[in-house]
PASEMI-408980 format. One record per atom (N, C-alpha, C, O): residue number from 1; atom name; z, x negated, y. Coordinates in nm, 3 decimals, decimal comma. Layout:
<sites>
SITE / NUM / CA / Z / X / Y;
...
</sites>
This chain:
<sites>
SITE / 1 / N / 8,569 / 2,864 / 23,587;
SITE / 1 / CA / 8,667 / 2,890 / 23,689;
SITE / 1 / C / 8,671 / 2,775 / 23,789;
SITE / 1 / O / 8,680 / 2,807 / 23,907;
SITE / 2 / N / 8,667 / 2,643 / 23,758;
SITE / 2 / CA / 8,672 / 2,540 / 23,858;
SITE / 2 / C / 8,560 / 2,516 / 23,887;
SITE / 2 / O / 8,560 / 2,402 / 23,935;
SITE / 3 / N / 8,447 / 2,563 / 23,886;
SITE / 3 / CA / 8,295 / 2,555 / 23,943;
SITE / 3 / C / 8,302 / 2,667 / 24,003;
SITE / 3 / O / 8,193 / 2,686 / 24,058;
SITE / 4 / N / 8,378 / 2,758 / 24,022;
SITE / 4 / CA / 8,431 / 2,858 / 24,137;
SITE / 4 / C / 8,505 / 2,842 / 24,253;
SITE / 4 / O / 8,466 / 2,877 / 24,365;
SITE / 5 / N / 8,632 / 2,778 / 24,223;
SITE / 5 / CA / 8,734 / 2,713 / 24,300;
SITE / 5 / C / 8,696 / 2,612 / 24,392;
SITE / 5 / O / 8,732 / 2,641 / 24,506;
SITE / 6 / N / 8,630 / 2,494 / 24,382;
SITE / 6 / CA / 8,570 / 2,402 / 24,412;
SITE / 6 / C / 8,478 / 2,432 / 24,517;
SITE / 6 / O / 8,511 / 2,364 / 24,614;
SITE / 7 / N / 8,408 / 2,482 / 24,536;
SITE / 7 / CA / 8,326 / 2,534 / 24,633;
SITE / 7 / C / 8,348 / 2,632 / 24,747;
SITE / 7 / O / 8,282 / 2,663 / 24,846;
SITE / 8 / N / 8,493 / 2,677 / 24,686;
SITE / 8 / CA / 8,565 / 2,751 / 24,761;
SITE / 8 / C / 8,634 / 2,682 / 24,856;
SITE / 8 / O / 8,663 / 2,708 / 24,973;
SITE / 9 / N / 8,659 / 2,573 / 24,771;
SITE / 9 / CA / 8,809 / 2,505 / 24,893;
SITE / 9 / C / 8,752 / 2,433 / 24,979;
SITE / 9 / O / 8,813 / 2,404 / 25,082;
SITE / 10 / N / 8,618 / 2,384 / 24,956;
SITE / 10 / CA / 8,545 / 2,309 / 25,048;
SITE / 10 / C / 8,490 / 2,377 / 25,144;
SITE / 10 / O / 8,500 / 2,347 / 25,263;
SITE / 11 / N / 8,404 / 2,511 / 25,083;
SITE / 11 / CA / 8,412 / 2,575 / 25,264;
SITE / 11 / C / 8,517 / 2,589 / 25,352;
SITE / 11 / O / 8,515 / 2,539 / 25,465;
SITE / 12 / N / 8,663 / 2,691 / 25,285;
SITE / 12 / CA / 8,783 / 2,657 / 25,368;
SITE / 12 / C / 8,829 / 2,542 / 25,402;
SITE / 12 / O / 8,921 / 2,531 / 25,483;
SITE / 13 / N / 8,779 / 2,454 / 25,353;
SITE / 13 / CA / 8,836 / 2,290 / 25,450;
SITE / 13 / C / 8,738 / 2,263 / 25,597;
SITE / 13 / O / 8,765 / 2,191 / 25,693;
SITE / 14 / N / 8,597 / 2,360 / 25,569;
SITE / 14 / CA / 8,544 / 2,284 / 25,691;
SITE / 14 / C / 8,543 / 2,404 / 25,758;
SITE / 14 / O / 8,505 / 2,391 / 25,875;
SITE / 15 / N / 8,576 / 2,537 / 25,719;
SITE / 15 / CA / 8,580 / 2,644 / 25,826;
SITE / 15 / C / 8,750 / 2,639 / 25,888;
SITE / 15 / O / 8,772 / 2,684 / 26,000;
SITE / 16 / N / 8,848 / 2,588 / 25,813;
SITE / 16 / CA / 8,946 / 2,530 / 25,894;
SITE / 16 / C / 8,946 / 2,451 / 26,012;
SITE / 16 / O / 8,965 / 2,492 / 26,126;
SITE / 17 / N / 8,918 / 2,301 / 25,967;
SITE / 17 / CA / 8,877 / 2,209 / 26,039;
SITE / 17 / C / 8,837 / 2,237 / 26,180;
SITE / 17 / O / 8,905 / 2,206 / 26,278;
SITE / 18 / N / 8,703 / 2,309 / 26,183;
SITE / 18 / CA / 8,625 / 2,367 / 26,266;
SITE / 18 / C / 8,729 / 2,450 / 26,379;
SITE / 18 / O / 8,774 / 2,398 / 26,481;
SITE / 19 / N / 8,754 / 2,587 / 26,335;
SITE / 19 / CA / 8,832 / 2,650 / 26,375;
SITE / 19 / C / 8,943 / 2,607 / 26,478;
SITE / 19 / O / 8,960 / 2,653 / 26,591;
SITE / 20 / N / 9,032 / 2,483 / 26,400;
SITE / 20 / CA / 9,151 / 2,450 / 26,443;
SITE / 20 / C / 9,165 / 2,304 / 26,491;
SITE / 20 / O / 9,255 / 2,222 / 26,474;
SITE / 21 / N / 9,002 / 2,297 / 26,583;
SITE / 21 / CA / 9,029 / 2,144 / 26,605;
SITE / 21 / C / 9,136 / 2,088 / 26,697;
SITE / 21 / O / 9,188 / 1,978 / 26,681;
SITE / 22 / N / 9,173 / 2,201 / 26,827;
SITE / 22 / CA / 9,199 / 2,163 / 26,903;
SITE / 22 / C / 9,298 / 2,242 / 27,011;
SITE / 22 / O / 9,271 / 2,290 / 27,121;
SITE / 23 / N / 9,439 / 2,237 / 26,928;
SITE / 23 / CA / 9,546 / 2,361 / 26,965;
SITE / 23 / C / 9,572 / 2,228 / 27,121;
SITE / 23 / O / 9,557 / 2,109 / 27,145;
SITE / 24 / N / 9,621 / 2,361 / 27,192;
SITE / 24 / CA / 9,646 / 2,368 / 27,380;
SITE / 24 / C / 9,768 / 2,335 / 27,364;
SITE / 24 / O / 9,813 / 2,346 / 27,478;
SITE / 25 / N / 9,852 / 2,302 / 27,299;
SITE / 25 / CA / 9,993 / 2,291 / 27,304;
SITE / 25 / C / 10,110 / 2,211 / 27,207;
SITE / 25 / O / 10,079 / 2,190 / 27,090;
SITE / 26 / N / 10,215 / 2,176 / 27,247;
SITE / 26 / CA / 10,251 / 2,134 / 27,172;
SITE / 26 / C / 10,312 / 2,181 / 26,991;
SITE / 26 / O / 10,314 / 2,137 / 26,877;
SITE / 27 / N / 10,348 / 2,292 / 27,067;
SITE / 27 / CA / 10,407 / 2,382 / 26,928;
SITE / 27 / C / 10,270 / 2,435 / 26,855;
SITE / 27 / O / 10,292 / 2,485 / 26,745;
SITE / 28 / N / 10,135 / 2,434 / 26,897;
SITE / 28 / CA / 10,039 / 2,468 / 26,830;
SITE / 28 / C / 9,990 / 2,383 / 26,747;
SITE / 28 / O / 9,932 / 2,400 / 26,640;
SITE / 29 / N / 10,023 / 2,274 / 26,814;
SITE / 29 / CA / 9,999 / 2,156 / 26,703;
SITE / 29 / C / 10,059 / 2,149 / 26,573;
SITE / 29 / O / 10,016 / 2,144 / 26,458;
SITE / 30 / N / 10,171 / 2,150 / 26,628;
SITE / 30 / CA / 10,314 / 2,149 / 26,474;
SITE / 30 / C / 10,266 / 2,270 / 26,393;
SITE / 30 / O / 10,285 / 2,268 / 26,271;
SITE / 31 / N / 10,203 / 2,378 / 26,452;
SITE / 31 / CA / 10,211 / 2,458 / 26,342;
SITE / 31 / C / 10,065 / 2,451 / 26,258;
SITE / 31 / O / 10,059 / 2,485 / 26,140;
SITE / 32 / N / 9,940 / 2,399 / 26,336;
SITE / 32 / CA / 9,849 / 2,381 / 26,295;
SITE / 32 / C / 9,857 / 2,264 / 26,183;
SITE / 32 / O / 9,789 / 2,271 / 26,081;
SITE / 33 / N / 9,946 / 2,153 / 26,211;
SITE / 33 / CA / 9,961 / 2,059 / 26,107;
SITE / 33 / C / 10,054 / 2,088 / 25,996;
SITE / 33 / O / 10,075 / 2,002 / 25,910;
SITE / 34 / N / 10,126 / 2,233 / 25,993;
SITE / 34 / CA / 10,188 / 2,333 / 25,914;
SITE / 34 / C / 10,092 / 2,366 / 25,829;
SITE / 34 / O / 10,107 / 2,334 / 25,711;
SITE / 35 / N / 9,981 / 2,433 / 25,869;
SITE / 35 / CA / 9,851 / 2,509 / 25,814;
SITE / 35 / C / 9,805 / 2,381 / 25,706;
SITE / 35 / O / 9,814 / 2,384 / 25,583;
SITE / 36 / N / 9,772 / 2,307 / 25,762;
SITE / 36 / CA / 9,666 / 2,209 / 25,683;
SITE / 36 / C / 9,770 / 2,165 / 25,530;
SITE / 36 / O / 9,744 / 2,163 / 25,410;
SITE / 37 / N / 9,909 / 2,129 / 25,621;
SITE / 37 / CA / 10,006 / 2,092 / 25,493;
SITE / 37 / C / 10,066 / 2,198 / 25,371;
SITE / 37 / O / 10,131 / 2,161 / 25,274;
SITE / 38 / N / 10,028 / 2,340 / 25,402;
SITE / 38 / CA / 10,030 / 2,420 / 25,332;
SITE / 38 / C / 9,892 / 2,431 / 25,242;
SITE / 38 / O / 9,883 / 2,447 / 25,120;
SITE / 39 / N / 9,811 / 2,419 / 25,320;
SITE / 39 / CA / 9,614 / 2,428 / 25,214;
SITE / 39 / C / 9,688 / 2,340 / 25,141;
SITE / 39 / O / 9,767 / 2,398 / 25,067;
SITE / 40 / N / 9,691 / 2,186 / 25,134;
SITE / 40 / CA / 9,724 / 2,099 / 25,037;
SITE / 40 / C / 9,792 / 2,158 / 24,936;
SITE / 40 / O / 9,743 / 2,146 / 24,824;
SITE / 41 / N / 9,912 / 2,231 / 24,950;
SITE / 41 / CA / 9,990 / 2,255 / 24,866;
SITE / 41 / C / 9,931 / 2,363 / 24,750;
SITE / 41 / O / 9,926 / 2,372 / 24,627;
SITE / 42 / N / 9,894 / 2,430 / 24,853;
SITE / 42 / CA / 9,749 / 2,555 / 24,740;
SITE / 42 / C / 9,648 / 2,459 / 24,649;
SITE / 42 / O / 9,637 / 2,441 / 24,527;
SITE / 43 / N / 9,594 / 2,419 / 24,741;
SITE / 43 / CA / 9,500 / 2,271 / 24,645;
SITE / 43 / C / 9,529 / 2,237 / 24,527;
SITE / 43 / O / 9,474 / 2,249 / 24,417;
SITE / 44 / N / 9,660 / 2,174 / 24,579;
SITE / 44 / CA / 9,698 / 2,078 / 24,400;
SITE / 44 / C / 9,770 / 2,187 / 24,334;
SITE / 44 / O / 9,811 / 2,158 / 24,222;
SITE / 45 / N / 9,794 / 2,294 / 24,373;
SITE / 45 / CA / 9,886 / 2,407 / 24,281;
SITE / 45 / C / 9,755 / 2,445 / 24,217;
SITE / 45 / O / 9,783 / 2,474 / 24,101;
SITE / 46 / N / 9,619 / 2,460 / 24,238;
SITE / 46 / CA / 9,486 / 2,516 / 24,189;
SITE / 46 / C / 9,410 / 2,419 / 24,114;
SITE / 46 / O / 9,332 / 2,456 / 24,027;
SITE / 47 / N / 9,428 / 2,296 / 24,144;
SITE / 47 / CA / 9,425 / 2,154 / 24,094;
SITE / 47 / C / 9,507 / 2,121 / 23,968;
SITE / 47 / O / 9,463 / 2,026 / 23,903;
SITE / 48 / N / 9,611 / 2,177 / 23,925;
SITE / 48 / CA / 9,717 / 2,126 / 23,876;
SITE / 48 / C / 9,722 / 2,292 / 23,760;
SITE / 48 / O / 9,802 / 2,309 / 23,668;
SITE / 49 / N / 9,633 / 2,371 / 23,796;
SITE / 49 / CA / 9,672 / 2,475 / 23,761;
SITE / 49 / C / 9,820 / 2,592 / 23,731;
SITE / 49 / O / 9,847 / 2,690 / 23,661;
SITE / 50 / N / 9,862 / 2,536 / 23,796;
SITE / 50 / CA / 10,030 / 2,633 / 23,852;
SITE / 50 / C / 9,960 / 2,742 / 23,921;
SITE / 50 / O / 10,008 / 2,854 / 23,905;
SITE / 51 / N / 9,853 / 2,730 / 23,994;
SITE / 51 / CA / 9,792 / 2,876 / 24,061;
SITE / 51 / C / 9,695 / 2,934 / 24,018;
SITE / 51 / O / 9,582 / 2,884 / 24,017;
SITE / 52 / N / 9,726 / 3,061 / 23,970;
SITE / 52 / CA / 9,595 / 3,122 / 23,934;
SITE / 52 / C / 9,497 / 3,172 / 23,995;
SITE / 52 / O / 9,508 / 3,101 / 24,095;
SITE / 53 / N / 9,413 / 3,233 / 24,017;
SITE / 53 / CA / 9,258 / 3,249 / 24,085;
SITE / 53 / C / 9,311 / 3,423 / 24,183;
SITE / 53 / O / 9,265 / 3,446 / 24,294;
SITE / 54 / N / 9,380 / 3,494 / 24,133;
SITE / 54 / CA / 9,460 / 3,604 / 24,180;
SITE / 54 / C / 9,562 / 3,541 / 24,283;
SITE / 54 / O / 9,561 / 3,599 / 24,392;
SITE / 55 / N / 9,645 / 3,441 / 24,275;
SITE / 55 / CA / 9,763 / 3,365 / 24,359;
SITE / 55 / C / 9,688 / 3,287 / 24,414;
SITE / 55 / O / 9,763 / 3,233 / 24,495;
SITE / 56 / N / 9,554 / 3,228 / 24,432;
SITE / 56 / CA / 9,495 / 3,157 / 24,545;
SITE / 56 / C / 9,429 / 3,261 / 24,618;
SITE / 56 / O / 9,456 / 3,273 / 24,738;
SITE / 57 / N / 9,360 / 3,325 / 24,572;
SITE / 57 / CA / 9,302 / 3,466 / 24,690;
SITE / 57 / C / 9,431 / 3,480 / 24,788;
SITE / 57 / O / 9,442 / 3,417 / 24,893;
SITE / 58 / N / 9,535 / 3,579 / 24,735;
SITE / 58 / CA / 9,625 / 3,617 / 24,780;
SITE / 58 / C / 9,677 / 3,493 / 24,884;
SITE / 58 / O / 9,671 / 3,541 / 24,997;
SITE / 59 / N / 9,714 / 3,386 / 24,888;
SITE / 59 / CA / 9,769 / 3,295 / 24,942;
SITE / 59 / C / 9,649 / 3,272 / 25,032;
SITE / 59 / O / 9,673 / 3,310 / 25,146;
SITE / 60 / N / 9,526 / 3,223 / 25,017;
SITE / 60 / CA / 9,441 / 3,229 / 25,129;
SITE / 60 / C / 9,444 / 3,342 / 25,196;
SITE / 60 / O / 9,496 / 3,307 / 25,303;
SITE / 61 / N / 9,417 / 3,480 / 25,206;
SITE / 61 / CA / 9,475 / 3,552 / 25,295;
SITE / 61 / C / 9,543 / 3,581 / 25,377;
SITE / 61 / O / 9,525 / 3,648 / 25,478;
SITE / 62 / N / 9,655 / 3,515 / 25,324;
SITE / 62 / CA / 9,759 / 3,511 / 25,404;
SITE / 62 / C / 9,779 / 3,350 / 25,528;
SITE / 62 / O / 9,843 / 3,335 / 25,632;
SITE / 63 / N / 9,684 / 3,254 / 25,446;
SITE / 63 / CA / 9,673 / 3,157 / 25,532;
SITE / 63 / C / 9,564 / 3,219 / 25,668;
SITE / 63 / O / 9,580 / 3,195 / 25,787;
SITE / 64 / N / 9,460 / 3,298 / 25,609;
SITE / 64 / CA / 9,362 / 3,308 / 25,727;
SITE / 64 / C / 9,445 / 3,445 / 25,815;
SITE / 64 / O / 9,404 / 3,464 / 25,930;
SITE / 65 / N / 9,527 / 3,510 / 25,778;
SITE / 65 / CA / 9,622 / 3,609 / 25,860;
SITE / 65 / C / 9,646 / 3,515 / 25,970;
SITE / 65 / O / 9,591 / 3,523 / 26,080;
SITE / 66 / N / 9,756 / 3,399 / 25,925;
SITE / 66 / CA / 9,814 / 3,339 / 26,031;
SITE / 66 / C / 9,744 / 3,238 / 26,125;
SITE / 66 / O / 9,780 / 3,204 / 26,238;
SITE / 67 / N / 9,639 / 3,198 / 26,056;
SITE / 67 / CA / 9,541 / 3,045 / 26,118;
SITE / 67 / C / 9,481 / 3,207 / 26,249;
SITE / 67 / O / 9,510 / 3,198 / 26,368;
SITE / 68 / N / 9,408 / 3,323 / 26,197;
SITE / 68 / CA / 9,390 / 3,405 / 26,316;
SITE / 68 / C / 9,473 / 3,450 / 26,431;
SITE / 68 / O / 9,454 / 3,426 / 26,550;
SITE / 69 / N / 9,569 / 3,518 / 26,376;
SITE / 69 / CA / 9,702 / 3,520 / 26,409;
SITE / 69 / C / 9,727 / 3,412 / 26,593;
SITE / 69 / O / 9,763 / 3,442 / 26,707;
SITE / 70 / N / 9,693 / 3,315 / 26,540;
SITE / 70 / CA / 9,753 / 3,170 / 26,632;
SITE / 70 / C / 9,649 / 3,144 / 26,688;
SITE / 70 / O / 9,675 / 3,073 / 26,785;
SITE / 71 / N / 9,514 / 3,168 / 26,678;
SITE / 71 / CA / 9,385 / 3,167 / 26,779;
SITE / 71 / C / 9,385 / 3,264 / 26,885;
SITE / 71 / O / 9,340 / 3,242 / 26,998;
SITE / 72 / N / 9,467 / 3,435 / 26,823;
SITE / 72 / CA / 9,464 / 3,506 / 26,909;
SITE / 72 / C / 9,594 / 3,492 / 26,996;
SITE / 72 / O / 9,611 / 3,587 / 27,072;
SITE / 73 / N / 9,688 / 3,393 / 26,999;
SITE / 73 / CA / 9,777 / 3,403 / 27,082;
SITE / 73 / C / 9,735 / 3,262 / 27,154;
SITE / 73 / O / 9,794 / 3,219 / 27,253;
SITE / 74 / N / 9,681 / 3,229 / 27,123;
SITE / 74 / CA / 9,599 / 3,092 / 27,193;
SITE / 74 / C / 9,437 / 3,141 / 27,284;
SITE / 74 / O / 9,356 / 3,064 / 27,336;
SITE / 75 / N / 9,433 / 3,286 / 27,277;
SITE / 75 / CA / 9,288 / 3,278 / 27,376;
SITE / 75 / C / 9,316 / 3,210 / 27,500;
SITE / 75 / O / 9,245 / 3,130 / 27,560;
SITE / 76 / N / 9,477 / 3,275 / 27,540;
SITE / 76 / CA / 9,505 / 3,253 / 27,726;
SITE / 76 / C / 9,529 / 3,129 / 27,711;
SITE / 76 / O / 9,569 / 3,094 / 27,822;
SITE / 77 / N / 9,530 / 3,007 / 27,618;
SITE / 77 / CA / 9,514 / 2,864 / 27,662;
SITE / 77 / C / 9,675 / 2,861 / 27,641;
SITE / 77 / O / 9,720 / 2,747 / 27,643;
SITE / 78 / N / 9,783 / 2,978 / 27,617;
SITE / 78 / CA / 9,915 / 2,901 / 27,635;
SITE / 78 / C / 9,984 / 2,984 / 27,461;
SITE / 78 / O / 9,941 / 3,082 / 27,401;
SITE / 79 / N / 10,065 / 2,921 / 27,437;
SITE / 79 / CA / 10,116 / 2,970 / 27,321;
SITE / 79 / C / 10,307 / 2,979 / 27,349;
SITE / 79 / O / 10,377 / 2,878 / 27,354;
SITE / 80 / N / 10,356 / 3,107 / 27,361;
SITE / 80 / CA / 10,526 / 3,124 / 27,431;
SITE / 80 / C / 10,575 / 3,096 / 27,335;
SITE / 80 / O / 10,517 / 3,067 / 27,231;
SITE / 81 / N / 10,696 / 3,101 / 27,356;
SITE / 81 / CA / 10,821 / 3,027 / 27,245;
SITE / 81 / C / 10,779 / 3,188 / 27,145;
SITE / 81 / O / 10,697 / 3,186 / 27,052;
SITE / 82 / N / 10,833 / 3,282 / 27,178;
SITE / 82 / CA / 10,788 / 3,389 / 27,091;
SITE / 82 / C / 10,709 / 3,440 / 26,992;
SITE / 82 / O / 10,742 / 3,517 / 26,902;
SITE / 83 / N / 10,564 / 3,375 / 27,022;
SITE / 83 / CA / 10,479 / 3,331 / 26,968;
SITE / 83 / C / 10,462 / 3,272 / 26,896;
SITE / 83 / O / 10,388 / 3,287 / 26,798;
SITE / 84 / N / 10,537 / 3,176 / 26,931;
SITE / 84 / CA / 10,552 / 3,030 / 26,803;
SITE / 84 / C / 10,655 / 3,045 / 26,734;
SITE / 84 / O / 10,670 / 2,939 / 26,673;
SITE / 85 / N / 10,757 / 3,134 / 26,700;
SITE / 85 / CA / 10,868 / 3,187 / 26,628;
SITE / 85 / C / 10,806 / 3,259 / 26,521;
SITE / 85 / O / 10,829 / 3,241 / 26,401;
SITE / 86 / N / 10,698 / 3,369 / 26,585;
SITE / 86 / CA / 10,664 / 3,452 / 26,492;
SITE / 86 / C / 10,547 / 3,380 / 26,391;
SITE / 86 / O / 10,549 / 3,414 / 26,273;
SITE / 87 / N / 10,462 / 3,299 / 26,427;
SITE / 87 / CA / 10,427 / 3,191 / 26,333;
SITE / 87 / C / 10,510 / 3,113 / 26,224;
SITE / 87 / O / 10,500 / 3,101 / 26,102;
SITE / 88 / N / 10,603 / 3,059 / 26,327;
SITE / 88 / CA / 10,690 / 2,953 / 26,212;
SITE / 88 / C / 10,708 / 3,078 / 26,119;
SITE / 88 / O / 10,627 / 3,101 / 26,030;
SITE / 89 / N / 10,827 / 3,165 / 26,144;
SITE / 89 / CA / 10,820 / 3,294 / 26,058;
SITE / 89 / C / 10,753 / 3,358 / 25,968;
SITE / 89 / O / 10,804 / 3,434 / 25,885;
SITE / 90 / N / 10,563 / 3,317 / 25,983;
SITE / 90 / CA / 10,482 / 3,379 / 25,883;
SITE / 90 / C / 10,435 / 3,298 / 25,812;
SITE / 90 / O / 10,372 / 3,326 / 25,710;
SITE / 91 / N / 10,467 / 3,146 / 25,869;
SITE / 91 / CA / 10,476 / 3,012 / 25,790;
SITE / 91 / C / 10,559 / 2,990 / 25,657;
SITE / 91 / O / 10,521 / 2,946 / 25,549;
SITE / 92 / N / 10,693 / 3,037 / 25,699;
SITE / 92 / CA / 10,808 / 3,025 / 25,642;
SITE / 92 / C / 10,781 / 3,142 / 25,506;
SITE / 92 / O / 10,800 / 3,107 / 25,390;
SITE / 93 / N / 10,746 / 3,251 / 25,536;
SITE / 93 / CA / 10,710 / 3,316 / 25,393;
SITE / 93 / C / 10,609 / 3,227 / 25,306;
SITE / 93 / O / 10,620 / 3,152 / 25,209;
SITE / 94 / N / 10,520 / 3,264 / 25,376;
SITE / 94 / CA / 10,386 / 3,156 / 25,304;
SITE / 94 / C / 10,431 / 3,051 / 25,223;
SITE / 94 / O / 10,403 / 3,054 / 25,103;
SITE / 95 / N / 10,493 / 2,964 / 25,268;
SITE / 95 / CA / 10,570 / 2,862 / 25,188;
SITE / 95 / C / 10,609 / 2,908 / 25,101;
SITE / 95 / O / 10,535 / 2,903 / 25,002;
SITE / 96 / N / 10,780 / 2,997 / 25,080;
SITE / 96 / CA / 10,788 / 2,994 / 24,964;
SITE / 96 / C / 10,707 / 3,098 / 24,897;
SITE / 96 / O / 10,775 / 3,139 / 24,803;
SITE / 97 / N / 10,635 / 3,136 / 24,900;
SITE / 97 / CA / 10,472 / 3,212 / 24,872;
SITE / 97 / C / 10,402 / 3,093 / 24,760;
SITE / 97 / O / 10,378 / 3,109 / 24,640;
SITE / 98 / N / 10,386 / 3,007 / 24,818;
SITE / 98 / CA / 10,358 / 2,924 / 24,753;
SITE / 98 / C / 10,425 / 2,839 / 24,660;
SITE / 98 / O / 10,370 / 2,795 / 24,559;
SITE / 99 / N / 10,524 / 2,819 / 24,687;
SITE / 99 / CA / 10,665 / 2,743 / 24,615;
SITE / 99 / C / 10,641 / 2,869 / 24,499;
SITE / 99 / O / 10,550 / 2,844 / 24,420;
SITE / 100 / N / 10,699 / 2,979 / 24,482;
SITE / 100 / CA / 10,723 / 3,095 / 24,373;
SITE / 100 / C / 10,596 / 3,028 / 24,296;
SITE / 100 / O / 10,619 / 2,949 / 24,203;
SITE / 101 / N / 10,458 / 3,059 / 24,336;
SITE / 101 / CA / 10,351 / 3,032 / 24,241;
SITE / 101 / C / 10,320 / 2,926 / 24,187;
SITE / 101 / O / 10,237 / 2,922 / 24,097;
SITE / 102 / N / 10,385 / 2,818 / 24,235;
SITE / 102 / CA / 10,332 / 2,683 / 24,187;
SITE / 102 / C / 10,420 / 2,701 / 24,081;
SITE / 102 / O / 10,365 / 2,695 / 23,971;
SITE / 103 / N / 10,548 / 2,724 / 24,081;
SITE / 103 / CA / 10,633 / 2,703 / 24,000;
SITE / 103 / C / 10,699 / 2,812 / 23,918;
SITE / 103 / O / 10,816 / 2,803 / 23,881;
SITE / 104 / N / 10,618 / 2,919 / 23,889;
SITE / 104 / CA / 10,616 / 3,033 / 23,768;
SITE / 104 / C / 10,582 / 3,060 / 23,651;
SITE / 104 / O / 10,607 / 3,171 / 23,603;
</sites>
C-alpha cells in the first residue's frame, strides 16, 4: 500500500506545482496557498495512516475539482469576489472532509 501511495503523492506534488505556479491575483493566491495547505494535511493523514486509500482518492478528487475549478475562473486573467467565495466555500467542505477522516 505505501509503495502505492508514495508515487502517487509525488506526481500530485509536481502536477500541482506546475499547474498552480502563478495565480493573477490576490485572492488566488490565498486560495492557492489554501490548496497546497490542504495536500499537506492529506499527506500526513496518509502518512500517519488516519486516511485510508478509499479517503485519499476521494479527497484528491475533490482537491483536483477545485485546483480546476480556479484555473477555469482564472482563464480571463481576473478572479471576482464571487468566484473567490465559491472556492473558499469548496475549500471549506474539503477541510472538514479532511478533518472527519483524519480523525475517524
Amino acid at each position: 500500500m505505501k509503495s502505492l501511495i508514495l508515487p502517487i503523492l509525488a506526481i500530485t506534488s509536481v502536477v500541482s506545482t506546475f499547474s498552480l505556479v502563478n495565480p493573477s491575483s490576490a485572492s488566488a493566491g490565498t486560495i492557492y496557498n489554501r490548496e497546497v495547505n490542504q495536500q499537506e494535511r492529506i499527506y500526513k493523514g496518509v502518512q500517519q495512516g488516519t486516511i485510508s486509500q478509499q479517503e485519499y482518492k476521494n479527497l484528491q478528487a475533490r482537491e483536483a475539482k477545485i485546483a480546476a475549478q480556479r484555473r477555469a475562473y482564472l482563464k480571463d486573467g481576473d478572479l471576482t469576489t464571487k468566484e473567490a467565495v465559491r472556492l473558499t466555500n469548496a475549500q471549506n467542505r474539503t477541510s472538514r472532509a479532511i478533518y472527519r477522516d483524519r480523525h475517524d
